[in-house]
N, C-alpha and C positions, 0 to 999 in steps of 0.2 A: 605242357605236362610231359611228363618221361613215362616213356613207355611201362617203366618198371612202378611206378605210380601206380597208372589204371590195373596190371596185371593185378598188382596188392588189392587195390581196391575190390578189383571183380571178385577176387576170390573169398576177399573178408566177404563180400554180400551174399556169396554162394555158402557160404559155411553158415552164415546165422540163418539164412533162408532155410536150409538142410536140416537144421534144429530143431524145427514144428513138424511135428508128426502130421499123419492125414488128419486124425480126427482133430485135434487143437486146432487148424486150419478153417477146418467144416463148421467146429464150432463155434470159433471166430466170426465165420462168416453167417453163421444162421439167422441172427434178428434181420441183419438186413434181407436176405433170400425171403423170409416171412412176410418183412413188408411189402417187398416187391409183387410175391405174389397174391398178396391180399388188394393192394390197388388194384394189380389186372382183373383180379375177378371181380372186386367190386365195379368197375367202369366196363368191361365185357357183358357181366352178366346183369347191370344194368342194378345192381343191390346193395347199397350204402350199407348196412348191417351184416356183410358177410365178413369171416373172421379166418383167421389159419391157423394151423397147426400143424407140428413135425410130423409123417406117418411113419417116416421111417429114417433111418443116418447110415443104413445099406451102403456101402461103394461099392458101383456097378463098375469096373474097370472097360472100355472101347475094346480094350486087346483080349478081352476073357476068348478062351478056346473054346466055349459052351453054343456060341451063335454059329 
């Protein structure tokens, strides 16, 4: 492959990546997040009947200057 190939490539991938805002993204990924944490708690906390829900879709940014 030519160099000038992959540069195209990477960059087509970085512009459609660049397209989904934070929350489209979050929310995309939300049923799975839910299921994930409803197995842990159920097999942790040892309670087949426990369930989940969103409490919040806050972004806590690492870099915030508030810590």
């Amino acid at each position: 492959m030519s160099k000038s190939f992959i540069v195209f490539g990477l960059s087509t991938l970085l512009a459609l990546t660049g397209c989904t805002s934070q929350t489209q993204f979050l929310a995309s990924k939300q049923p799975t997040a839910i299921q994930a944490a409803v197995s842990r708690g159920q097999f942790e906390m040892n309670c087949p009947n426990a369930t989940g829900q969103v409490l919040s879709q806050e972004v806590d940014s690492p870099f915030s200057k508030d810590r």
